[in-house]
Each structure stands twice: as structure tokens, then as C-alpha cells.
BAMIMI-530617 format. One record per residue (C-alpha): residue number from 1; residue in three letters; z, x negated, y negated. Coordinates in steps of 0.1 Angstrom, whole numbers, plus 2048, in hexadecimal, padded with zeros to 3 digits. Each point is the difference from the previous one (the first is absolute). Example, Ala and Ser with C-alpha at 12.3 -4.5 7.8 and 13.67 -1.06 7.14 Angstrom:
BAMIMI-530617
SITE  pos  code   c3   c1   c2
SITE    1   ALA  84E  785  82D
SITE    2   SER  7F9  7F2  7DE
END
This chain:
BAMIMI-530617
SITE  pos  code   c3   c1   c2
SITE    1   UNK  9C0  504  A2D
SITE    2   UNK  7ED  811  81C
SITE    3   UNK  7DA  7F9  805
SITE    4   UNK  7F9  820  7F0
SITE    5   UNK  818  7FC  7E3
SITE    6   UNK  7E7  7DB  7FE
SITE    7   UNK  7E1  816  7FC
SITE    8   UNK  80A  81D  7E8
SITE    9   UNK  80C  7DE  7EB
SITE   10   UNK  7E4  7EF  803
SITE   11   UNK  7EA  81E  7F6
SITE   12   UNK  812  801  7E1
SITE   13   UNK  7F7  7DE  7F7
SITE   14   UNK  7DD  80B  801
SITE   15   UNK  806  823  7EC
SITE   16   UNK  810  7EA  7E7
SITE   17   UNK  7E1  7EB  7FB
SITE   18   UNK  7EC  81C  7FF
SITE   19   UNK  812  80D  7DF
SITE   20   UNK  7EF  7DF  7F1
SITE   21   UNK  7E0  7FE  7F0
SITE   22   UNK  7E5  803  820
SITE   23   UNK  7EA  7E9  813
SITE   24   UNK  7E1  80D  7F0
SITE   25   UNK  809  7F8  7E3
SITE   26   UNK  80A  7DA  7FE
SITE   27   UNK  80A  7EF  7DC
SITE   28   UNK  7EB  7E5  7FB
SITE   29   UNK  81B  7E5  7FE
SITE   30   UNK  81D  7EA  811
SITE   31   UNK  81A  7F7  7E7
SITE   32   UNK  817  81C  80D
SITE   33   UNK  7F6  7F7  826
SITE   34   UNK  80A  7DF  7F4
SITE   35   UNK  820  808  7EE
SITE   36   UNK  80A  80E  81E
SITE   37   UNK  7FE  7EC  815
SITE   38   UNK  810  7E3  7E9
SITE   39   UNK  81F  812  802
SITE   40   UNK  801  802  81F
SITE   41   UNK  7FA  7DC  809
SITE   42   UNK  7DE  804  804
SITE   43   UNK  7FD  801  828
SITE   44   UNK  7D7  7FE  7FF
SITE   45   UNK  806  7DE  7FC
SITE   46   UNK  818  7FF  825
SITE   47   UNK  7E2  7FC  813
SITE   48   UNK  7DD  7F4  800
SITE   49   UNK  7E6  81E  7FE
SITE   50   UNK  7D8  807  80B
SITE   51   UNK  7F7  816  7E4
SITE   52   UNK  7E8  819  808
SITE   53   UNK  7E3  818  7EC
SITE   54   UNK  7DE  80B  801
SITE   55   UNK  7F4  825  7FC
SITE   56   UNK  800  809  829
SITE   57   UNK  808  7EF  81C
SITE   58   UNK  823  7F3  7EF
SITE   59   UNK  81A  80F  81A
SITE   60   UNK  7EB  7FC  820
SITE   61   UNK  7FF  7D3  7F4
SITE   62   UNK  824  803  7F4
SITE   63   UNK  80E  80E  823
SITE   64   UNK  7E6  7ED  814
SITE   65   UNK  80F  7DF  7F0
SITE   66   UNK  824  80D  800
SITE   67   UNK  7FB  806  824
SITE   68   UNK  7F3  7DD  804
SITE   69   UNK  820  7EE  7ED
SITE   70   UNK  812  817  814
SITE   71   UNK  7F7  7F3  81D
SITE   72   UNK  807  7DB  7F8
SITE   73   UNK  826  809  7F9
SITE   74   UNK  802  805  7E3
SITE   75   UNK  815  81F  7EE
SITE   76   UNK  7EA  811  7EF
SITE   77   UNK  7FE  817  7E3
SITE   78   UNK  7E2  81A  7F5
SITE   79   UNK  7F7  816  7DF
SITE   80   UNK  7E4  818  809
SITE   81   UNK  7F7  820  7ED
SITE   82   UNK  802  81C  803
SITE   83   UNK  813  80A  81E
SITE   84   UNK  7EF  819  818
SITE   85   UNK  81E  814  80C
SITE   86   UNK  822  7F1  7F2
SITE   87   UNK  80B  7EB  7E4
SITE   88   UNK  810  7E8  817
SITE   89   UNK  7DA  7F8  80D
SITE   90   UNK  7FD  7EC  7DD
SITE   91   UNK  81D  7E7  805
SITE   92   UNK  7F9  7ED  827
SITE   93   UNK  819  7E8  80B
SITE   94   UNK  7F0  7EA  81C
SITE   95   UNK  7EB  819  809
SITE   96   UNK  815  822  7FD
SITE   97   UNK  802  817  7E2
SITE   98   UNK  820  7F9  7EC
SITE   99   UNK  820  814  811
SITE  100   UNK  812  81B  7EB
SITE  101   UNK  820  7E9  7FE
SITE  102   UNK  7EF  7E7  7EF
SITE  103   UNK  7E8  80F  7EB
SITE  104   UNK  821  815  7F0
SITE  105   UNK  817  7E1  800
SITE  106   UNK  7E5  7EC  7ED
SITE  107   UNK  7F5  81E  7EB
SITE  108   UNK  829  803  7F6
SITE  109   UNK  800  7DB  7F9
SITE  110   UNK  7DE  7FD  7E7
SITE  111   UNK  809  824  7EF
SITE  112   UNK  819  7FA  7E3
SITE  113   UNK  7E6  7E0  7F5
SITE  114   UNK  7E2  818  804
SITE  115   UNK  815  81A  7E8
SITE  116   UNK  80A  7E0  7E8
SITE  117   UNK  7DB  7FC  7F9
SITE  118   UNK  7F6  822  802
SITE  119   UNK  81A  7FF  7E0
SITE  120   UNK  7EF  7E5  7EE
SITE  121   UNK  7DC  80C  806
SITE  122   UNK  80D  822  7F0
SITE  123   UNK  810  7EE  7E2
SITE  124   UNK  7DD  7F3  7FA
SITE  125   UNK  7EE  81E  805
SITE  126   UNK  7F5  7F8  821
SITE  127   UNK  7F8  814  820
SITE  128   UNK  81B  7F6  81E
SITE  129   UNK  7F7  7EE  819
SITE  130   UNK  7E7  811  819
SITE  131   UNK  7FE  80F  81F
SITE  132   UNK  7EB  7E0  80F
SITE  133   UNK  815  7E4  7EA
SITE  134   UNK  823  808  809
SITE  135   UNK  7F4  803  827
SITE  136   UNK  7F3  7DF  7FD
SITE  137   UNK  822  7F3  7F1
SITE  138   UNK  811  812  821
SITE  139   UNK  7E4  7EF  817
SITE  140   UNK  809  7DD  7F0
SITE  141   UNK  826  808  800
SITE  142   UNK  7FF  80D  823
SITE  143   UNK  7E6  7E2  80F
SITE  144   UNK  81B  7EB  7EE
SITE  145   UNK  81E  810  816
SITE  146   UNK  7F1  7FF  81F
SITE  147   UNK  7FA  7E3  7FE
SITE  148   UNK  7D8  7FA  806
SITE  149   UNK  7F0  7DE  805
SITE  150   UNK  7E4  80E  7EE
SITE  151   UNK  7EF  820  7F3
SITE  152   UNK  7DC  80E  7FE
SITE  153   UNK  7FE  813  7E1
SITE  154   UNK  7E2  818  7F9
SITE  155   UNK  7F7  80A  7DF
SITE  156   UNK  805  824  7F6
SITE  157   UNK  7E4  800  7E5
SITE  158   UNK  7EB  7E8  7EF
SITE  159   UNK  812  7DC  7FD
SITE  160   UNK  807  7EF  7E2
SITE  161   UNK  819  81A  7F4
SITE  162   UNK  809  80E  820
SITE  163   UNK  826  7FE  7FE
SITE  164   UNK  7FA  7EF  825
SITE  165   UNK  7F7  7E1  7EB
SITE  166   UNK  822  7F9  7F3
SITE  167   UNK  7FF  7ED  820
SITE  168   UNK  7E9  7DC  805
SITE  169   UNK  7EC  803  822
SITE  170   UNK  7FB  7DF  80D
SITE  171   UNK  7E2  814  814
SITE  172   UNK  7E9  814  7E8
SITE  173   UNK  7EB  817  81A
SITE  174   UNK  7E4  816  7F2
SITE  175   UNK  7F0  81C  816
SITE  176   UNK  7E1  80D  7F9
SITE  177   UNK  800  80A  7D8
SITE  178   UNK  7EB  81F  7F7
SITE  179   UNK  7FE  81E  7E5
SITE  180   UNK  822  812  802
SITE  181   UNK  81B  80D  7E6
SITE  182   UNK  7E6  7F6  7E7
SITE  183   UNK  816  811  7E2
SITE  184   UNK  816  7E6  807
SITE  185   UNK  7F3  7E3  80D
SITE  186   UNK  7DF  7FB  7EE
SITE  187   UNK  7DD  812  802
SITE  188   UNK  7EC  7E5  810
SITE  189   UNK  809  7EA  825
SITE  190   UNK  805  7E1  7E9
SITE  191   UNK  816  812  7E6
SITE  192   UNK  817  80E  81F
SITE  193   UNK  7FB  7DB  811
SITE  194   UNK  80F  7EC  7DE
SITE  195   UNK  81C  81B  801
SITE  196   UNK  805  7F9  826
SITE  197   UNK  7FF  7DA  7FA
SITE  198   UNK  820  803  7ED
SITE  199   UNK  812  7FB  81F
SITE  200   UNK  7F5  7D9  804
SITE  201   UNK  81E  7ED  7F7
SITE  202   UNK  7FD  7D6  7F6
SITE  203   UNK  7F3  7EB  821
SITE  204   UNK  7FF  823  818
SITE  205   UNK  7ED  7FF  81E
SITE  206   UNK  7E5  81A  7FA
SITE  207   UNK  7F2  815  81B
SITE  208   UNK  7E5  818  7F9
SITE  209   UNK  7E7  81A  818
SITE  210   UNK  7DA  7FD  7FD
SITE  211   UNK  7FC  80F  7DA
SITE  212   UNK  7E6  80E  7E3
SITE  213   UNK  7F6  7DC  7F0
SITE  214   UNK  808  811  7E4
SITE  215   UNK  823  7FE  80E
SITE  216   UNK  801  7E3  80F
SITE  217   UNK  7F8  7F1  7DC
SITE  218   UNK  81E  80C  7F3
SITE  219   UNK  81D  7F5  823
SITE  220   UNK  7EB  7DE  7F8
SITE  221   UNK  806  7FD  7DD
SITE  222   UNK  822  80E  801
SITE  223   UNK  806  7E7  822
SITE  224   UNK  7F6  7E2  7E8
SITE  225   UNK  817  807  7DE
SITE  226   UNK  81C  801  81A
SITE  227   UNK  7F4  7E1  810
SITE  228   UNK  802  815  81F
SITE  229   UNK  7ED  7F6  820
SITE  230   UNK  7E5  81E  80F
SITE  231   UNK  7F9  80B  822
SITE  232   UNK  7E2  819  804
SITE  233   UNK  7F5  819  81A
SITE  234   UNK  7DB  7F1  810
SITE  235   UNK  805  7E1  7EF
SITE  236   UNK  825  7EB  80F
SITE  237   UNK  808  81C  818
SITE  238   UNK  7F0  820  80E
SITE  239   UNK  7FE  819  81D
SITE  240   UNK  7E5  7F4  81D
SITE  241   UNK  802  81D  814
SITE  242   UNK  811  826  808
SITE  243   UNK  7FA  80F  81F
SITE  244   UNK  80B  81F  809
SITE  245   UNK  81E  800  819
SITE  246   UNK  81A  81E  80C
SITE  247   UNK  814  806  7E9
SITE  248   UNK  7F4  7EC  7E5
SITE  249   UNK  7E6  7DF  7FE
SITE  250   UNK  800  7DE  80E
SITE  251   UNK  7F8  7E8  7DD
SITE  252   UNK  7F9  7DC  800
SITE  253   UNK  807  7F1  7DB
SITE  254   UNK  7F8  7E2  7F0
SITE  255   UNK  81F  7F4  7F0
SITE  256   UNK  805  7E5  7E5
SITE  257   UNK  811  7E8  81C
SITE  258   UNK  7F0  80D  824
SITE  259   UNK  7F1  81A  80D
SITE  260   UNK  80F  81B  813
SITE  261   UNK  7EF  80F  81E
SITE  262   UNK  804  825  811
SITE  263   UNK  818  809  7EC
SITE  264   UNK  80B  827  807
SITE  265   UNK  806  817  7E0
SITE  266   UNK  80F  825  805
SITE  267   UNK  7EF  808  7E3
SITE  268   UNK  7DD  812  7FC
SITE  269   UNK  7E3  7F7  7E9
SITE  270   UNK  7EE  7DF  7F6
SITE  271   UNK  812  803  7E0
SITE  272   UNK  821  7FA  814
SITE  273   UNK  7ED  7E1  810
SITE  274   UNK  7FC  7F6  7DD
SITE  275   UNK  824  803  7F3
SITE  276   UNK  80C  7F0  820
SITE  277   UNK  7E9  7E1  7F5
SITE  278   UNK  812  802  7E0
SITE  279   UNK  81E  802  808
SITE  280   UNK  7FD  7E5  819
SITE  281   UNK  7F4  7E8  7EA
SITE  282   UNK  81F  808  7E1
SITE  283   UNK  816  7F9  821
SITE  284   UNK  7F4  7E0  805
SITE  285   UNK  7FD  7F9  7D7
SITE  286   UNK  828  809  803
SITE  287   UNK  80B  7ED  820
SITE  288   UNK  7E4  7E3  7FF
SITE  289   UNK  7F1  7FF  7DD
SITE  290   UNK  7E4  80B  816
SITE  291   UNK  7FE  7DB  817
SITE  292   UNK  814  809  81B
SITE  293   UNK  7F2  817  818
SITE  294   UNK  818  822  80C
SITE  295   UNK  80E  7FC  821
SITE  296   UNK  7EC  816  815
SITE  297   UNK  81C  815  817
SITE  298   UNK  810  808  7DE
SITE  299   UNK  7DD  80A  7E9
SITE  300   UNK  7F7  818  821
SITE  301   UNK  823  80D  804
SITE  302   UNK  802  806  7D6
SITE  303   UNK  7DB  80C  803
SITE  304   UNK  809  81B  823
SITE  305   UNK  81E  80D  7F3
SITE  306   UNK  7EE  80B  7D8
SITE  307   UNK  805  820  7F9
SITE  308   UNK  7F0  812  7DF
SITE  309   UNK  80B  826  801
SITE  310   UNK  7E9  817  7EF
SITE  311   UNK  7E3  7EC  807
SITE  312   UNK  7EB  80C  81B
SITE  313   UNK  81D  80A  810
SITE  314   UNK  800  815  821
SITE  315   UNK  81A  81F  7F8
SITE  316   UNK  7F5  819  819
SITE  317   UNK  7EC  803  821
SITE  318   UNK  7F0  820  812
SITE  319   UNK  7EE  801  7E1
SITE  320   UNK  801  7DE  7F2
SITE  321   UNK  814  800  7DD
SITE  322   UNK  7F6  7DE  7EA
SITE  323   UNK  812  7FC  7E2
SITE  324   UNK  7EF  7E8  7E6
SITE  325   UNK  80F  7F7  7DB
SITE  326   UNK  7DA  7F8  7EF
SITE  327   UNK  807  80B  7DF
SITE  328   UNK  7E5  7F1  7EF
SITE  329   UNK  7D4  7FF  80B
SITE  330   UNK  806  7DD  809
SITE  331   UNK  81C  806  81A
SITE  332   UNK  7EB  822  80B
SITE  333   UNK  7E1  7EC  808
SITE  334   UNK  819  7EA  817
SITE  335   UNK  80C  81A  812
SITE  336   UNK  7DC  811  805
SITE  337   UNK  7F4  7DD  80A
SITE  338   UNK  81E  801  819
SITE  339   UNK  7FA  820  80F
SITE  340   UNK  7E0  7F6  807
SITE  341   UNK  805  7DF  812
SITE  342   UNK  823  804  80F
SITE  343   UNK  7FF  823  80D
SITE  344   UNK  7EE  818  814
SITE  345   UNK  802  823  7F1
SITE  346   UNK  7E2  81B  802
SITE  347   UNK  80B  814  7DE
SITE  348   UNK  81B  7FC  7EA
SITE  349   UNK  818  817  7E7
SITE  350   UNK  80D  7EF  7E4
SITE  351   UNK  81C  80D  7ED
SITE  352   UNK  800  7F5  7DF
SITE  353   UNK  813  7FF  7DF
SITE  354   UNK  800  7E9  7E1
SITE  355   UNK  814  7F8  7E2
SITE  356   UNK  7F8  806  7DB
SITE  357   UNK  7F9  7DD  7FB
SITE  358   UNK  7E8  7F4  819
SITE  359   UNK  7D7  801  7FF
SITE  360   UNK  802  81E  814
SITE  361   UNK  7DB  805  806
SITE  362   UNK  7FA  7DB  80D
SITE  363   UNK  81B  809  819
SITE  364   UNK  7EF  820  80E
SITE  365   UNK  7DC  7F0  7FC
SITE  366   UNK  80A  7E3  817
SITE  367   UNK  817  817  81A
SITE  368   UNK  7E7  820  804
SITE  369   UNK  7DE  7EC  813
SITE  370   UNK  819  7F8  816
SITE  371   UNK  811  820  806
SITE  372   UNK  7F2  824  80B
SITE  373   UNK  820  815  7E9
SITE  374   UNK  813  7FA  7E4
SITE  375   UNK  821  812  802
SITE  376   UNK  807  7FE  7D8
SITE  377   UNK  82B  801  7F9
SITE  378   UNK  81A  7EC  7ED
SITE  379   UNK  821  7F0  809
SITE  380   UNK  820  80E  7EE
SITE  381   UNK  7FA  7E1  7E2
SITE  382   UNK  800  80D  7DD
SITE  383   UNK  7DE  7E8  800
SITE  384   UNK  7ED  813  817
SITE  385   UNK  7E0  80F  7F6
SITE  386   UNK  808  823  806
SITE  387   UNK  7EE  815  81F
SITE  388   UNK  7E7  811  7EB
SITE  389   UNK  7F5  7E4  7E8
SITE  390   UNK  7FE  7E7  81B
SITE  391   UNK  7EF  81D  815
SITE  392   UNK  7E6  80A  7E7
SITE  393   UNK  7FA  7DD  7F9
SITE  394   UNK  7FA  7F4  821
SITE  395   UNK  7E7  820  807
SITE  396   UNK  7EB  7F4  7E4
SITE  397   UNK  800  7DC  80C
SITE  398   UNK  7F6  80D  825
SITE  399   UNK  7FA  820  811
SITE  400   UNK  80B  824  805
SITE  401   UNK  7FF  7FC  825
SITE  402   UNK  81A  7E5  801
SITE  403   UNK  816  808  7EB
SITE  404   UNK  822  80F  804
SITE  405   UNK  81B  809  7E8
SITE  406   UNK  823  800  80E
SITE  407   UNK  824  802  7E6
SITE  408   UNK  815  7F4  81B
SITE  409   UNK  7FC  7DC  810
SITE  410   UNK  813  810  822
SITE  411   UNK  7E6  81D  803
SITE  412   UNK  7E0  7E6  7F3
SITE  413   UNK  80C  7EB  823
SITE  414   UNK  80B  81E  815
SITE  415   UNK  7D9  80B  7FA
SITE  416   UNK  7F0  7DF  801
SITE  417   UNK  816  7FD  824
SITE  418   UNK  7F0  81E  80B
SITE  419   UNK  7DC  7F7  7FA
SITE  420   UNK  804  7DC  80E
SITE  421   UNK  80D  812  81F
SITE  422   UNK  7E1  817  80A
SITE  423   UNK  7E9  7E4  807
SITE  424   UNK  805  7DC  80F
SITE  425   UNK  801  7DC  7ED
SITE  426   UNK  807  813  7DF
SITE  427   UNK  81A  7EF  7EC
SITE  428   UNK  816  80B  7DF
SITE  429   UNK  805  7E6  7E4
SITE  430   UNK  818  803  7E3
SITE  431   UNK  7F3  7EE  7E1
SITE  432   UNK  7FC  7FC  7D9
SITE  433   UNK  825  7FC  7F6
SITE  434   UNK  820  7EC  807
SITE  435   UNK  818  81E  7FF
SITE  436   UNK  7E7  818  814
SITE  437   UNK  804  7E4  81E
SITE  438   UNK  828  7FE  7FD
SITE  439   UNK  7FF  825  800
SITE  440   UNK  7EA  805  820
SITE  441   UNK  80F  7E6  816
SITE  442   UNK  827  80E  7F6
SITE  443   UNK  7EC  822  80C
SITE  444   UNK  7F0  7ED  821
SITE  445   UNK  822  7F0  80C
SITE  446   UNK  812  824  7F8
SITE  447   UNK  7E8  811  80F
SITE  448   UNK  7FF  7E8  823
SITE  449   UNK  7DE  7FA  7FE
SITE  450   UNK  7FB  7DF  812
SITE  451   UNK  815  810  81E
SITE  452   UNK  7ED  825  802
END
């Protein structure tokens, strides 16, 4: 089959798992996950796995540390969510998105046993298995095939009943846990935390970021019932310093076996600084049980060769395009804190949209000090607020004078281009939403706009 004939395949298997029930709408439970995956051999258990949650900061610390296993020689697998451009994006086999061959042949392969208990959840009454749960079978299946020598496995909501947690993470990694998806996940940072926690499998390792003490309560209580050993940001490991460097930062970390010195990152932000510190420390829980320090060539190669796309991501020059996936006020006030500290810009124009299920209004509150406009659009996702809700909303939240209502992402940049353009060190962002990112940097690489 030619290349083409690959991709046209391999698009299919994502049209045929979007016919399933959706990602924003997970079933709270992992007998079907785990059904399964019990008939087909359950290949979560081929490998050893760092398992990987937190509310943001959860695919920048699982590619960091992928990056860094990669870079010891080992085959790697890696489960991030959701893709920016591609399906394929969700699915990385040492360090490049799944090909079309083998995301079809291991679809074809795990198909009639997803359709077997599809059958028996609909005898019962059941839904079929969803969108997320029967990808996660195909990541497991297809991590299996490879083969991987082990796979870094980010959680696609919550924990305890994220069908991720069919698997047993030697590693438990927690990110920075804060108010998000609280319909779901609880109403308070210790409800979301217990829920979280779930992931913490008999004698884990236990990595966690600098938390609420509220919690930290909870990874500690949940760490001791497993009789789990605990790591904490500030406490056994931490970051020392971030300076500002081209193209990224120079960061010295603490870890839980040596410190590390100069390191480069080609990622902007403290906050990167800080997953970079986590990540480095579940490496060395993984490889060391945190006593043996990293071998320094191979932490600064793993470290300089990171990439995290969507996140204060460089997609266009002659204006300056960023692209930024904070979804949430916690990851805003990140990337506000980051455009403060990391670059030099006079004015910028942020184009922004947001789904139906975020805290829209912490989002804008935290993005517009730091911006002079708001150009106010939605990607093409059914969850998008539409134009003239989010529009009117966002007036009421700020001002006439910055705000701008656009109905079509391509005309919201093509405007936003235009403005950054009449005056120097002006800068465009793209913010509030996932999908509104894929969708502008698909636009920026059509369009040519890192080679005007």
C-alpha cells in the first residue's frame, strides 16, 4: 500500500473512534478497559510504565522524561492527550508519532475484541466502549508490538478510573493539581487530589510537584495505604535556578541523587523549569530508585532535544505567532508569568477561544493585564463557546476597547497579524483552548509563516 493509501487508512481509524462515545465525556469506570485488554493478553503488563497526572503541566513532564529514557537507549513508548494536529501525535514510538502502517495493523488486530465487548456491554445495557478507552487499548496493543522497553503514560482525566489505570505504574508522577473539570472530578483541590491519587499502585514510587497542602494531604495518605514511598517538589528535589537563555533557559535542578548543573531546556516558562525538575526526579525514581545519580551527557542530551508542541511554541516570525494550550487560569497565569520573564514584546494580541467546560472568566482575567486586545473566536469543536457568548462575556469581564469579536479563527489571526505588524516588539498569542492551538499552528505551517 502506498504512503498515501497508509494515511487515508490511518485516518479512518481515527473517524472510527470518533463514532464512539467522546473524550468529554468519560464513563467513570475500567471493567470494560480491563475486559479488553484481558482478551487481548493484556500488553500493559509488557513493559514497566511512569504513570503520569496532575491538572497542567502533565504532557510537558511526560515528554521531558520520555525524552530523557530516550536518550539512555531505551525504546520508548508515550500516551499524551489530546493531539494538536494529527491523531498519530497521541501514540509516540521512541520519540515519533505512531506511523499509519502501524496504527491500522494494530487497530485491525484489537478491533474484533473491542466489538466482542462492545456486545457484552450492550447485553447488559451498557454504553460501548469510549472514544478515550478503546484508544488506550490500541496504545497498549500497539506499545506491545513495537516492542517498547517502557512507556510514559499520561492520564487523560482524573485517575482512579481513568481507563489509563488498567495499567500499574511503577512511577506515580503528579503535576501540579488544581480546580479543573470539577463536574467530574470533585468540587474542592482535595476532592480532585483523592480522585487523582487513584493512580498509586502497592509499593509505587511517588513523585509529586510543589502542591496545595490540602493536596499534598491526600498523595500522602494515599502514598501510605499503598505502602508507597513519596518524593516532594522543595522538599527531596527541586529547581535552584532558570535563567533565561536563546532559545529556551539554562536550569540547575536538585535531584533526589545529584545535582545537575546548566542544564539547557528549549522550552519557555519557569513552569517548564518545574516539570523538567519533576520529570527528572520520576527518571531517577525509575532507573535508580532515586540513589543513583543520571549520567550527565545523557540527562543534557534528553533535556536539549524536549520538545512540547503547543506550549509556548514559536509558529510564525515577521510578526511573532506563539501558540500556547492553557486551558485552565492556572496554566494562563503560567503563560503570563512567561511572557513576562522569557520574552521581550512591547504589546500583544491574543486570540482567544474556550470550551464549554472550562472557568472561562479565570482564563480571560489572568490573560487580559497582560495583553493590549482580545481577538474573541472558537475552534471548529462542538465544545466551543460560541463567538457571541464568549464575546459578550469577555466584554463584560474587561473592556470595550479591547475587545474583538471574530467567527472565523483564520480571519481572528489574519487581523491580529496585521496589527502586530504596524509597530515593533508586538507579538500574537493563541490561547484558552487545546483545539484553538491545533487549529492555528495547522493554519501557521499552511500558511508558511515561520519562512515569510
Amino acid at each position: 500500500m502506498s504512503e498515501d493509501n497508509w494515511r487515508e487508512a490511518g485516518d479512518a481509524v481515527f473517524e472510527a473512534l470518533l463514532t464512539r462515545i467522546g473524550e468529554a465525556t468519560p464513563k467513570p469506570r475500567l471493567e470494560p478497559t480491563r475486559r479488553a485488554v484481558e482478551l487481548l493478553g493484556d500488553p500493559q503488563r509488557a513493559y514497566p510504565i511512569l504513570h503520569i497526572t496532575g491538572t497542567n503541566g502533565k504532557t510537558s513532564t511526560s515528554r521531558i522524561a520520555e525524552s530523557i529514557l530516550r536518550a539512555y537507549g531505551l525504546r520508548t513508548g508515550l500516551l499524551t492527550s489530546p493531539h494538536m494536529v494529527r491523531f498519530n501525535e497521541r501514540i509516540m514510538i521512541d520519540g515519533a508519532p505512531i506511523t499509519d502502517e502501524a496504527l491500522v495493523r494494530n487497530w485491525e488486530d484489537i478491533e474484533p475484541y473491542l466489538q466482542i465487548v462492545d456486545a457484552e456491554l450492550e447485553a447488559t445495557g451498557k454504553p460501548e466502549l469510549t472514544f478515550f478507552e478503546a484508544m488506550t487499548v490500541l496504545a497498549f496493543a500497539s506499545f506491545a508490538d513495537a516492542p517498547v522497553d517502557v512507556v510514559v503514560l499520561e492520564v487523560g482525566m482524573g485517575g482512579e478510573w481513568d481507563s489509563t489505570n488498567v495499567a500499574d505504574g511503577q512511577v506515580a508522577v503528579f503535576t501540579p493539581i488544581s480546580l479543573d473539570h470539577v463536574d467530574r472530578l470533585g468540587r474542592t483541590v482535595a476532592e480532585i487530589a483523592r480522585t487523582k491519587s487513584g493512580i498509586i499502585k502497592p509499593a509505587a514510587a511517588v513523585v509529586t510537584a510543589l502542591q496545595d497542602p490540602d493536596v499534598q494531604a491526600e498523595l500522602e495518605r494515599a502514598a501510605e495505604l499503598t505502602e508507597s514511598s513519596l518524593v516532594v517538589q522543595g522538599r527531596e528535589f527541586d529547581v535552584v535556578e532558570s535563567k533565561v537563555a536563546v532559545g529556551g533557559q539554562l536550569i540547575s535542578v536538585r535531584g533526589l541523587a545529584a545535582d545537575y548543573s546548566e542544564l539547557f531546556l528549549p522550552l519557555y516558562g519557569l513552569h517548564q523549569a518545574q516539570n523538567a525538575a519533576v520529570a527528572i526526579a520520576a527518571v531517577e525514581s525509575f532507573l535508580g530508585a532515586g540513589t543513583q545519580p543520571l549520567v550527565g551527557d545523557l540527562l543534557a542530551e534528553g533535556l536539549g532535544t524536549v520538545t512540547s508542541p503547543g506550549r509556548l511554541q514559536l509558529v510564525g516570525i515577521e510578526p511573532t505567532i506563539i501558540v500556547d494550550a492553557a486551558h485552565n487560569p492556572h496554566g494562563m497565569a503560567s503563560l503570563v508569568a512567561a511572557l513576562g520573564s522569557y520574552f521581550d514584546f512591547d504589546e500583544v494580541v491574543a486570540v482567544v477561544g474556550v470550551l464549554a467546560d472550562k472557568d472561562a472568566q479565570g482564563i480571560i482575567e489572568a490573560l487580559a493585564p497582560a495583553v493590549e486586545r482580545l481577538h474573541v473566536t472558537r475552534s471548529h469543536s462542538e465544545r466551543a463557546i460560541p463567538v457571541d457568548v464568549l464575546a459578550e462575556r469577555v466584554l463584560a469581564w474587561t473592556n470595550e476597547d479591547m475587545t474583538y469579536q471574530f467567527d472565523d479563527l483564520g480571519f481572528a489571526l489574519a487581523r491580529a497579524r496585521e496589527w502586530a505588524s504596524a509597530a515593533p516588539r508586538r507579538a500574537v498569542v493563541v490561547t484558552g483552548s487545546i483545539t484553538l492551538v491545533g487549529e492555528a499552528m495547522a493554519l501557521a505551517e499552511a500558511s508558511g509563516w515561520m519562512n515569510p
